[in-house]
N, CA, C and O atoms as a Maestro MAE file, in Angstrom:
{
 s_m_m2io_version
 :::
 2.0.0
}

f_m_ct {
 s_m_title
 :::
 protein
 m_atom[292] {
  # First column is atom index #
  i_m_mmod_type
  r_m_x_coord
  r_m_y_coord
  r_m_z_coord
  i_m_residue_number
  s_m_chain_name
  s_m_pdb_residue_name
  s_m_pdb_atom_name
  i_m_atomic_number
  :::
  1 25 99.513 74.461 70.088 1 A "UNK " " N  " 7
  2 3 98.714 73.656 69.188 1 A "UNK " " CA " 6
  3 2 99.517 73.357 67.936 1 A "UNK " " C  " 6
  4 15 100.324 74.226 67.605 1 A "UNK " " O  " 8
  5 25 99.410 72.089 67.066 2 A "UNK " " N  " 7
  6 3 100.106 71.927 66.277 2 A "UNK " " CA " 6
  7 2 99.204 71.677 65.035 2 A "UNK " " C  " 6
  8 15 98.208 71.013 65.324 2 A "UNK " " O  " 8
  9 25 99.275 71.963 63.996 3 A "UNK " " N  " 7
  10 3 98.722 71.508 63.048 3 A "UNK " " CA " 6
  11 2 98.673 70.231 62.711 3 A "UNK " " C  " 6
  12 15 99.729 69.610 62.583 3 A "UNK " " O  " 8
  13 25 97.295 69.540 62.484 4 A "UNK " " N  " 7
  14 3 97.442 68.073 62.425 4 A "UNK " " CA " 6
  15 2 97.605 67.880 60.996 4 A "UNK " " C  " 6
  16 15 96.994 66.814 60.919 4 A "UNK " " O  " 8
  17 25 97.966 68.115 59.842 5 A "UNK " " N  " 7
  18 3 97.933 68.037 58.497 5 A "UNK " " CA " 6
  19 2 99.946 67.696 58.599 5 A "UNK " " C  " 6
  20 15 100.642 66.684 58.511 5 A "UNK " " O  " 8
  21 25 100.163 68.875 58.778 6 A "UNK " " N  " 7
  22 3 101.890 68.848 58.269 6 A "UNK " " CA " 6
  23 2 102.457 69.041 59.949 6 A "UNK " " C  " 6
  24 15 103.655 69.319 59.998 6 A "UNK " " O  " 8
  25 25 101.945 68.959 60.944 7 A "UNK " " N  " 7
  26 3 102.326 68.492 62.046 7 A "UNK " " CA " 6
  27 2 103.409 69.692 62.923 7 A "UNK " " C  " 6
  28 15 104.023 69.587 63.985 7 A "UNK " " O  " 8
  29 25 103.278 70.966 61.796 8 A "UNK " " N  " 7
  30 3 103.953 72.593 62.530 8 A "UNK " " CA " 6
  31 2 102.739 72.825 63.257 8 A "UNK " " C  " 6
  32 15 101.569 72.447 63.197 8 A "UNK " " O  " 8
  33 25 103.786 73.955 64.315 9 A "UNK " " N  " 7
  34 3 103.195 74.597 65.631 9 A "UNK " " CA " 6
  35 2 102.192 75.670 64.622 9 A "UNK " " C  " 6
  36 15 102.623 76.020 63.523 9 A "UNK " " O  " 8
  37 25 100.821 76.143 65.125 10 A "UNK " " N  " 7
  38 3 100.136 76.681 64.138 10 A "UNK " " CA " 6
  39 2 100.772 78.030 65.087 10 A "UNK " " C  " 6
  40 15 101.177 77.887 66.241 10 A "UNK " " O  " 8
  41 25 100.760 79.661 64.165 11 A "UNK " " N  " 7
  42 3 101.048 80.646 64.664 11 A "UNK " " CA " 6
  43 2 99.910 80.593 65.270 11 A "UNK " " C  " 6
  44 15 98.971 79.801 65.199 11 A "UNK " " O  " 8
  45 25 100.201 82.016 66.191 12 A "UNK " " N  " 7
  46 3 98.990 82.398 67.302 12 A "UNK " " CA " 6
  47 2 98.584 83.404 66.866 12 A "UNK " " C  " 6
  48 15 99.378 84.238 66.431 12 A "UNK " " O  " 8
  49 25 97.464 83.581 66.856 13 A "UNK " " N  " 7
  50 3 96.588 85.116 66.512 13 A "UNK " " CA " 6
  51 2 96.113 85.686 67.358 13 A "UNK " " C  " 6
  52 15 95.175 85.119 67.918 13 A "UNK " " O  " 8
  53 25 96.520 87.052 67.851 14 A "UNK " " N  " 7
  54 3 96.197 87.896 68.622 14 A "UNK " " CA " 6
  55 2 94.652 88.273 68.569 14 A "UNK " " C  " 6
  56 15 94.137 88.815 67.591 14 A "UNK " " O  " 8
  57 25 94.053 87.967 69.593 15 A "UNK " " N  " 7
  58 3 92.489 88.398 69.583 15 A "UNK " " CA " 6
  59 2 92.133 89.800 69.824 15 A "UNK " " C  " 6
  60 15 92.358 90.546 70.777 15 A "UNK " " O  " 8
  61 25 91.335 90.009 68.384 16 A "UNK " " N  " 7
  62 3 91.086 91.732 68.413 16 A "UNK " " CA " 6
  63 2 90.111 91.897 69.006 16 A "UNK " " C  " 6
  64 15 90.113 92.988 69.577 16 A "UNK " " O  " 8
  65 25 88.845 91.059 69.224 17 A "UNK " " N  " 7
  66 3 87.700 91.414 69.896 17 A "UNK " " CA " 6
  67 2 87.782 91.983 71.221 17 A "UNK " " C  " 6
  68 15 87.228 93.056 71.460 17 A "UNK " " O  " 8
  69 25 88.447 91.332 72.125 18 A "UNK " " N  " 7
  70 3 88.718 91.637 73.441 18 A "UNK " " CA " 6
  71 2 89.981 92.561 73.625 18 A "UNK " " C  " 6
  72 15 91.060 92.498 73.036 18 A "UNK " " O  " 8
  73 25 89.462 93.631 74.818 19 A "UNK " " N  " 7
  74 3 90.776 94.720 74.990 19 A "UNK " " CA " 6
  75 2 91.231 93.980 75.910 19 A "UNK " " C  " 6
  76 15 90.655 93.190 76.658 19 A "UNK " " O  " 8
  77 25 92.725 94.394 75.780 20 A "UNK " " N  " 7
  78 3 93.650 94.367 76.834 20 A "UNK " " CA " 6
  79 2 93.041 95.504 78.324 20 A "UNK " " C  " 6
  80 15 92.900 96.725 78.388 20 A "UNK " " O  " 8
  81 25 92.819 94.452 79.292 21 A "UNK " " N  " 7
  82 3 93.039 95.105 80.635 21 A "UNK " " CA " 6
  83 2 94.364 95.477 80.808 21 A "UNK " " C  " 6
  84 15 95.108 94.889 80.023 21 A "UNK " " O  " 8
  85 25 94.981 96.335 81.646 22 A "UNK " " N  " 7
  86 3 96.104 96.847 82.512 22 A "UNK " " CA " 6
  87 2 96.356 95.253 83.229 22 A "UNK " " C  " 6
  88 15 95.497 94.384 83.381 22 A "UNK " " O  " 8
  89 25 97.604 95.198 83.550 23 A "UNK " " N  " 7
  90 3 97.648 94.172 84.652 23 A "UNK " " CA " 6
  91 2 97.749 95.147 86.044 23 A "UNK " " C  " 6
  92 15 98.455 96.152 86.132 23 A "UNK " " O  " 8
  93 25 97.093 94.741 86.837 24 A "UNK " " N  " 7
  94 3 97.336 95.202 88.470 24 A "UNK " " CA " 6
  95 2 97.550 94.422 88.817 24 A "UNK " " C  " 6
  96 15 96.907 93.391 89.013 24 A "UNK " " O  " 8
  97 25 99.316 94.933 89.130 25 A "UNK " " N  " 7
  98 3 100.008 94.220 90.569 25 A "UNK " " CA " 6
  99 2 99.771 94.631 92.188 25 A "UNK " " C  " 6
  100 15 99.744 95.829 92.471 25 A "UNK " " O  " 8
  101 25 99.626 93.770 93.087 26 A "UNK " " N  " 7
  102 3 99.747 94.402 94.042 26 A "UNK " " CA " 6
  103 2 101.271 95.017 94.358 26 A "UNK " " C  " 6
  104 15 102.247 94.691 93.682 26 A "UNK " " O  " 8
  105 25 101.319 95.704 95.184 27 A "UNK " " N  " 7
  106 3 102.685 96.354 95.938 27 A "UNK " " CA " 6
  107 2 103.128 95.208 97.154 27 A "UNK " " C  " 6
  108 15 102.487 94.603 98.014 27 A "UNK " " O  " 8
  109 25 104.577 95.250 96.747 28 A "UNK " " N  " 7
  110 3 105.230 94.482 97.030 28 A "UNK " " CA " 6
  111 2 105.566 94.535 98.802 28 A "UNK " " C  " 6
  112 15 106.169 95.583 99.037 28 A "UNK " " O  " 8
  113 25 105.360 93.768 99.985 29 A "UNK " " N  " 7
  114 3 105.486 94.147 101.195 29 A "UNK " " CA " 6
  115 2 105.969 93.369 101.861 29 A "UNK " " C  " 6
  116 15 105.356 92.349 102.174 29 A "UNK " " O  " 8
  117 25 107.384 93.658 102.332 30 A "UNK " " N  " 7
  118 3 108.467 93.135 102.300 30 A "UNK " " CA " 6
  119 2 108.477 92.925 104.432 30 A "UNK " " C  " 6
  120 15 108.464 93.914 105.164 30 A "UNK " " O  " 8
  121 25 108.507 91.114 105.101 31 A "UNK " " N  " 7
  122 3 108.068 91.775 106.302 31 A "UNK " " CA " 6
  123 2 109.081 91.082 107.137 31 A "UNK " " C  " 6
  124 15 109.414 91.552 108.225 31 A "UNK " " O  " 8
  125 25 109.771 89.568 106.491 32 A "UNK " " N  " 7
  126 3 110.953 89.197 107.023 32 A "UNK " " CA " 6
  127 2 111.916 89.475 106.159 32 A "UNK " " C  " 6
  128 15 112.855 89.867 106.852 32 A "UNK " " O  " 8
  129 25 112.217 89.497 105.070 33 A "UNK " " N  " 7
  130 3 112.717 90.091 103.795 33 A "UNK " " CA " 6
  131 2 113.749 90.934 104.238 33 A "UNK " " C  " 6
  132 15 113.138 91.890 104.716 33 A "UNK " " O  " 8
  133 25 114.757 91.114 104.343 34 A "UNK " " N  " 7
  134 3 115.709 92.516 104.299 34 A "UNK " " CA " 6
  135 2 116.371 92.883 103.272 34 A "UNK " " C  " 6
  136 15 117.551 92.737 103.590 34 A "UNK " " O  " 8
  137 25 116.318 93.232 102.339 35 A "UNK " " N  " 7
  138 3 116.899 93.611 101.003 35 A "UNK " " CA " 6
  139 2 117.987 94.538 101.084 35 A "UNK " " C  " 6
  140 15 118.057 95.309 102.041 35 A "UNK " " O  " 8
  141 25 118.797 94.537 100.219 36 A "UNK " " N  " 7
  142 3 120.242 94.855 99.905 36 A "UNK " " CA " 6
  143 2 119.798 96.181 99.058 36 A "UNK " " C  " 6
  144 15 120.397 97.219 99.340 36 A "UNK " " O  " 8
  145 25 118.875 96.224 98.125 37 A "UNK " " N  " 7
  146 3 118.550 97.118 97.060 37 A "UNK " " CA " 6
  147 2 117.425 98.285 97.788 37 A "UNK " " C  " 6
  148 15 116.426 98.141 98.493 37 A "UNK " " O  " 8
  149 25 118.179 99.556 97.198 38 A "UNK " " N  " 7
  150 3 117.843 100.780 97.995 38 A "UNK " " CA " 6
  151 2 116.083 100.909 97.699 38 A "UNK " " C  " 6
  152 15 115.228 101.380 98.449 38 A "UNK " " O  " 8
  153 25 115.919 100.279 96.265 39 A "UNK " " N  " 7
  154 3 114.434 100.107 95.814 39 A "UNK " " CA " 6
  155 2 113.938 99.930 96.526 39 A "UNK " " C  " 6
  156 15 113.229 100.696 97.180 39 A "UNK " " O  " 8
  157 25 114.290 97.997 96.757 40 A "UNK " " N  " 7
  158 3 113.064 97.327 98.118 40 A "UNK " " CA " 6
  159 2 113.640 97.467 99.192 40 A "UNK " " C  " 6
  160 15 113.091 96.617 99.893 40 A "UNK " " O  " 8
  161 25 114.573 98.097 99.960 41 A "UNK " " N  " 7
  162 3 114.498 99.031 101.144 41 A "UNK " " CA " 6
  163 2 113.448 99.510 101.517 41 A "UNK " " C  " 6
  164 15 113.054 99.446 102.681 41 A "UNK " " O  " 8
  165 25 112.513 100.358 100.073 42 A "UNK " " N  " 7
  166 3 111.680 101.007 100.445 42 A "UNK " " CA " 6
  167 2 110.072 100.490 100.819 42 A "UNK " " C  " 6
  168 15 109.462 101.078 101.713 42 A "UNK " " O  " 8
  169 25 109.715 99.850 100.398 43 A "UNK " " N  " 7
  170 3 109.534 98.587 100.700 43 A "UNK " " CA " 6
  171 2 108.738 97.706 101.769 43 A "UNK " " C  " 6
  172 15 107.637 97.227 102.039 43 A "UNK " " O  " 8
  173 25 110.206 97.842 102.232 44 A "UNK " " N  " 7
  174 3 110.348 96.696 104.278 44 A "UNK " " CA " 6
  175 2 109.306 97.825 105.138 44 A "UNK " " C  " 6
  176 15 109.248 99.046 105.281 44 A "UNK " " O  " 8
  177 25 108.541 96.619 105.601 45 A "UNK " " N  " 7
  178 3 107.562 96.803 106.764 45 A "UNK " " CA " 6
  179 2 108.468 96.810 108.072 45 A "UNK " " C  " 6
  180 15 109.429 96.079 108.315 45 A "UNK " " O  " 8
  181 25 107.954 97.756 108.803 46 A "UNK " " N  " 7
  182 3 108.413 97.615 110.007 46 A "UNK " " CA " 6
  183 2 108.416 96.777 110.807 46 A "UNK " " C  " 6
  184 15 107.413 96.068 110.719 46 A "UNK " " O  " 8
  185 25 109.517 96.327 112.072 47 A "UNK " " N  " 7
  186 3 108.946 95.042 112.911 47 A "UNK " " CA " 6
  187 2 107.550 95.195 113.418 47 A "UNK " " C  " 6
  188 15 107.080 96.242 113.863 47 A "UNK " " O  " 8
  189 25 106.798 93.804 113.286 48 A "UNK " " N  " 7
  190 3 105.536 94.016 114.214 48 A "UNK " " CA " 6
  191 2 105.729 93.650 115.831 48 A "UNK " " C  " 6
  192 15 106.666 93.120 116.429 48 A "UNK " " O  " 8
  193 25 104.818 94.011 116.147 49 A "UNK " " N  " 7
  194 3 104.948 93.729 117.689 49 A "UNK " " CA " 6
  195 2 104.095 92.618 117.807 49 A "UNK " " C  " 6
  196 15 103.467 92.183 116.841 49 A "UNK " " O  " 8
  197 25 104.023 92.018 119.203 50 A "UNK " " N  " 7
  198 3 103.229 90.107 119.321 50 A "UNK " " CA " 6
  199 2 102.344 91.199 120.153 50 A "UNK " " C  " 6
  200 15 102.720 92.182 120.792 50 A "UNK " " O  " 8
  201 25 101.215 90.750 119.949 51 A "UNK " " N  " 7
  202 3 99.831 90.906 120.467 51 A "UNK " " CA " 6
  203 2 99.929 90.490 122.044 51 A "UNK " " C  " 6
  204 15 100.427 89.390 122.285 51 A "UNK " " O  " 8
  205 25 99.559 91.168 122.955 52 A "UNK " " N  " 7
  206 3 99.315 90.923 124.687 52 A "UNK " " CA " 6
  207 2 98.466 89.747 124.311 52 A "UNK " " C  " 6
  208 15 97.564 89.707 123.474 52 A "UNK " " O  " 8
  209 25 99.029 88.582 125.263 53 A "UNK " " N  " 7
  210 3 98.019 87.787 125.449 53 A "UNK " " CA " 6
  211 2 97.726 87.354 127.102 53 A "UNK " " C  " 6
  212 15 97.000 86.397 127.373 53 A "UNK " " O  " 8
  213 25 98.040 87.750 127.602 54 A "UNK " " N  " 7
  214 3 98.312 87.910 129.392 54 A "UNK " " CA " 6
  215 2 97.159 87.943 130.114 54 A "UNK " " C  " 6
  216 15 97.083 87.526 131.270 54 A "UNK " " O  " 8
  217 25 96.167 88.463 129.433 55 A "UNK " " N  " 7
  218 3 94.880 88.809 129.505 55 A "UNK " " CA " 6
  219 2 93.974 87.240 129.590 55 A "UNK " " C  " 6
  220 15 93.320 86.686 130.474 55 A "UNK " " O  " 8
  221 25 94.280 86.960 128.406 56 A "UNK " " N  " 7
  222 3 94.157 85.770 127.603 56 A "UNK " " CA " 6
  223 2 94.207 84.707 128.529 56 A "UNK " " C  " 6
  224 15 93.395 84.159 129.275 56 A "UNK " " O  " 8
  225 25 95.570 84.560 128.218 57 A "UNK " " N  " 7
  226 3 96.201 83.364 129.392 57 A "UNK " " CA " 6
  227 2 95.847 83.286 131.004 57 A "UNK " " C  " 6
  228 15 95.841 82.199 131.581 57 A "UNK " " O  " 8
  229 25 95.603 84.309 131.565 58 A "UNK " " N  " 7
  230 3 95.509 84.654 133.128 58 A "UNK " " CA " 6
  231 2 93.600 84.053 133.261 58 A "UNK " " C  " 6
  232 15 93.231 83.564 134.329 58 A "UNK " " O  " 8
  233 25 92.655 84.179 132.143 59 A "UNK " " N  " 7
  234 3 92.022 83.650 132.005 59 A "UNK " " CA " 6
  235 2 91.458 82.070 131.988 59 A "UNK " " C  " 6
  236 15 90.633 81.467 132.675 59 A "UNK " " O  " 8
  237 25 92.307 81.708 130.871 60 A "UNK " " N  " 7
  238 3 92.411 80.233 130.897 60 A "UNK " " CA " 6
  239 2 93.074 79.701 131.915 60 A "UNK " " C  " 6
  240 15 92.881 78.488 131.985 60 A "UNK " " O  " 8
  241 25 93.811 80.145 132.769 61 A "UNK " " N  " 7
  242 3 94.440 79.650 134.415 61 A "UNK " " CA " 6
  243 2 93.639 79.724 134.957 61 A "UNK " " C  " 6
  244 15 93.373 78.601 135.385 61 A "UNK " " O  " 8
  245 25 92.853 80.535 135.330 62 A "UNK " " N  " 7
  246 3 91.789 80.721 136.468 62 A "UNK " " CA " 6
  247 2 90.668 79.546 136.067 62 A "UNK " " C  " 6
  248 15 90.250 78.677 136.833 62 A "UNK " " O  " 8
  249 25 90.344 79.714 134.870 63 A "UNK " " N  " 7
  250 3 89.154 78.666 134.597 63 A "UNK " " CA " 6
  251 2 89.839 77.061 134.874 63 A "UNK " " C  " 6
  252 15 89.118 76.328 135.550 63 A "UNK " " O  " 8
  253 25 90.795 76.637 134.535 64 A "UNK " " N  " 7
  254 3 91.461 75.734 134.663 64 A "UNK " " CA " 6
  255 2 91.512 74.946 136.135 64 A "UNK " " C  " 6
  256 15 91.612 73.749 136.406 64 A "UNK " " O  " 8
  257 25 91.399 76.165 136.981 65 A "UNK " " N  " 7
  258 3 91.694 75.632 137.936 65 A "UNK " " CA " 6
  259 2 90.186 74.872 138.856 65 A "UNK " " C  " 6
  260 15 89.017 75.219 138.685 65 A "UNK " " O  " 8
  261 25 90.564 74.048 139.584 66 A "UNK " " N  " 7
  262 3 89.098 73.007 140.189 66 A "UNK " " CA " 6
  263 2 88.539 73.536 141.304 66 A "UNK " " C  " 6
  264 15 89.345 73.397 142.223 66 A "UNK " " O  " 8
  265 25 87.639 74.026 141.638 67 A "UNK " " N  " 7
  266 3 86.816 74.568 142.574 67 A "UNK " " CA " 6
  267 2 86.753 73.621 143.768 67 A "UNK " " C  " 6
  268 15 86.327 72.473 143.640 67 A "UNK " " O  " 8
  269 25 87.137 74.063 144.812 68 A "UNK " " N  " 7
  270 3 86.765 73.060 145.850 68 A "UNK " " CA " 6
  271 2 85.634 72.516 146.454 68 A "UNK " " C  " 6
  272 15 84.885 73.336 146.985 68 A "UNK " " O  " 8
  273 25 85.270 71.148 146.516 69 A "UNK " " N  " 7
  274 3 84.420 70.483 147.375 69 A "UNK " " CA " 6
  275 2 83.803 70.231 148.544 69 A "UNK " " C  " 6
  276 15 82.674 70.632 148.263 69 A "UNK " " O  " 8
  277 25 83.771 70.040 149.104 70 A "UNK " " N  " 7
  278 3 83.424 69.823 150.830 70 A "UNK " " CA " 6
  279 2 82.347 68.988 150.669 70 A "UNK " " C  " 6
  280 15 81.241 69.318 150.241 70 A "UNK " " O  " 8
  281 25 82.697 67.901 151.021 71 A "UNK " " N  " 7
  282 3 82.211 66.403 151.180 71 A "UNK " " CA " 6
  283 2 81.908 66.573 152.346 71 A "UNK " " C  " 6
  284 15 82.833 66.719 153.145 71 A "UNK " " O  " 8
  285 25 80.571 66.609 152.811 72 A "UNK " " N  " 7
  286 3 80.387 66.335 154.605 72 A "UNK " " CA " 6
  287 2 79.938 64.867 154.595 72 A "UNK " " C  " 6
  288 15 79.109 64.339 153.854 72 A "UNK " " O  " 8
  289 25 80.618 64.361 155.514 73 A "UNK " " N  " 7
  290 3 80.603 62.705 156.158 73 A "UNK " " CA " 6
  291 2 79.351 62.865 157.238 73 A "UNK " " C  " 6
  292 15 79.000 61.905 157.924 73 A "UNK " " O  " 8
  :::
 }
 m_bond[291] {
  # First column is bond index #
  i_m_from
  i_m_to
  i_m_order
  :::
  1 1 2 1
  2 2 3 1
  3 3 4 2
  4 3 5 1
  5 5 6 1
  6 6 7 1
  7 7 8 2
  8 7 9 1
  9 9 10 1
  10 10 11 1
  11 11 12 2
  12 11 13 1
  13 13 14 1
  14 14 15 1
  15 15 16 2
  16 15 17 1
  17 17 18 1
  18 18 19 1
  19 19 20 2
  20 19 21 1
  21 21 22 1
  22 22 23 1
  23 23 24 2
  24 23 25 1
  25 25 26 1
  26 26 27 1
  27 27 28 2
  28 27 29 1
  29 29 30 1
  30 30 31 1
  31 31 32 2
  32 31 33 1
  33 33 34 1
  34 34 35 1
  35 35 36 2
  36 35 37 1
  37 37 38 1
  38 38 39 1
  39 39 40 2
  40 39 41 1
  41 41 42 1
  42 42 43 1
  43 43 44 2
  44 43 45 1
  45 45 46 1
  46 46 47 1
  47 47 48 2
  48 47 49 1
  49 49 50 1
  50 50 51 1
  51 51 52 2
  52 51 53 1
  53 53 54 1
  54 54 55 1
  55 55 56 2
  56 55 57 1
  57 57 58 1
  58 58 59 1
  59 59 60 2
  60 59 61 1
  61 61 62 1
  62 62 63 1
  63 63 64 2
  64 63 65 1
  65 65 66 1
  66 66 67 1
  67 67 68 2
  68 67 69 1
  69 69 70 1
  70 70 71 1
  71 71 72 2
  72 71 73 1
  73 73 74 1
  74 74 75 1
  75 75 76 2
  76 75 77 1
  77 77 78 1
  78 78 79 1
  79 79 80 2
  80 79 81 1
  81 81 82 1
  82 82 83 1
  83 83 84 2
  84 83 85 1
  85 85 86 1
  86 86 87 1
  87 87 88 2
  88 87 89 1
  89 89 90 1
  90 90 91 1
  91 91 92 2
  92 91 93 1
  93 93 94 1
  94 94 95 1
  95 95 96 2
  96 95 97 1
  97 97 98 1
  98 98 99 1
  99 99 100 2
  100 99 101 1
  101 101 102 1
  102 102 103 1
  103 103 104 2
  104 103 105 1
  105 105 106 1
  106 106 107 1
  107 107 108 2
  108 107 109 1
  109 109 110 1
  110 110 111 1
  111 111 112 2
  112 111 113 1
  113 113 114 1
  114 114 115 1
  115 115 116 2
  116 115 117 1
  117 117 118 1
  118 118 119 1
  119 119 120 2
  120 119 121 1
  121 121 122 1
  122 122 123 1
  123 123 124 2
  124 123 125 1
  125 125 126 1
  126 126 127 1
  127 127 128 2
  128 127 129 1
  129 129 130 1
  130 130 131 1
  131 131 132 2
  132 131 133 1
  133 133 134 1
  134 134 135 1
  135 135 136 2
  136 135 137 1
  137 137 138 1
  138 138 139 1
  139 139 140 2
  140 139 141 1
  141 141 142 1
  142 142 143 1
  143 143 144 2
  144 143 145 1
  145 145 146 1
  146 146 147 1
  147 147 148 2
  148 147 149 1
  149 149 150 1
  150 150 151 1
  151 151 152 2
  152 151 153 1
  153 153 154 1
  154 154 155 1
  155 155 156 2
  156 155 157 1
  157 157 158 1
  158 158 159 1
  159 159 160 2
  160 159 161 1
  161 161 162 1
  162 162 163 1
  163 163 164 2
  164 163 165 1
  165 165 166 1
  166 166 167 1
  167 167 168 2
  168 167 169 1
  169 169 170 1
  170 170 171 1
  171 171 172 2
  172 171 173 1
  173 173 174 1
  174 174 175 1
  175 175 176 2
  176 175 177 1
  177 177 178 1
  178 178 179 1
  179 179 180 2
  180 179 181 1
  181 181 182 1
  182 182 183 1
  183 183 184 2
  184 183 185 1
  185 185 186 1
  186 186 187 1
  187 187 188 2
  188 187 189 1
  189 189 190 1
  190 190 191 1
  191 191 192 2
  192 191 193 1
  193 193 194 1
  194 194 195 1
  195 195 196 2
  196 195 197 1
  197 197 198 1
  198 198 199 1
  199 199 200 2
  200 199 201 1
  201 201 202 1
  202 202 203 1
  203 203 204 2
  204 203 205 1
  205 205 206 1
  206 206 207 1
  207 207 208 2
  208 207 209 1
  209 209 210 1
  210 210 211 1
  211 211 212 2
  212 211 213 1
  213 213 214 1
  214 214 215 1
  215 215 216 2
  216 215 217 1
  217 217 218 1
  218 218 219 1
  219 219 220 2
  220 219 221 1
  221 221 222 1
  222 222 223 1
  223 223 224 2
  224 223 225 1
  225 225 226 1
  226 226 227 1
  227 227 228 2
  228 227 229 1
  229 229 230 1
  230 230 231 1
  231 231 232 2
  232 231 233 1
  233 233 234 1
  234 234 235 1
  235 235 236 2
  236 235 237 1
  237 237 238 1
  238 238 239 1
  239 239 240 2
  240 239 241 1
  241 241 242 1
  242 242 243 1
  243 243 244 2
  244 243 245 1
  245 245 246 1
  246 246 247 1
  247 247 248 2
  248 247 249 1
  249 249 250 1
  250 250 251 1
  251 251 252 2
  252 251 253 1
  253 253 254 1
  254 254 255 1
  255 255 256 2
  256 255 257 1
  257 257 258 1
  258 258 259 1
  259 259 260 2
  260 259 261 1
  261 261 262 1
  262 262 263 1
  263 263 264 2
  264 263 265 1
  265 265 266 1
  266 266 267 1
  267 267 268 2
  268 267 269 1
  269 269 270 1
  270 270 271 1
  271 271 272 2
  272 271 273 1
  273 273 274 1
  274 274 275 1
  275 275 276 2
  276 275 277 1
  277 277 278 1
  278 278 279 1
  279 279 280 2
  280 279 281 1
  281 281 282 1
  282 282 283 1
  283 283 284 2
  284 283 285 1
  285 285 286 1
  286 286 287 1
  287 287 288 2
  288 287 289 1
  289 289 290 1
  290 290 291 1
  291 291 292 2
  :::
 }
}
């Protein structure tokens, strides 16, 4: 903000009414990331594994597929 009279930045005044909260950070979780620093070494998530979907899929094949007809002439 600037003062509109003589056109200086007005100082800022620290507001006493209100306390300072803590800031909470979350923790840092590192999952393609490989870091060099022994810090965030500590850190790195382990590889995840891919979810079975075989189950899944072997499903949607079967439904997929067209039930046969028999047209009698």
């Amino acid at each position: 903000l600037q003062n509109k009279e003589s056109g200086e930045p007005e100082s800022k005044i620290p507001r006493e009414d209100e306390e300072e909260e803590p800031v909470k950070h979350r923790e840092i979780k590192l999952r393609n990331y490989d870091p060099e620093d022994e810090e965030l070494k500590k850190r790195k998530l382990p590889p995840g594994k891919p979810a079975s979907v075989e189950d899944t899929v072997k499903e949607q094949l079967e439904a997929a597929k067209p039930e046969p007809i028999i047209d009698e002439v």
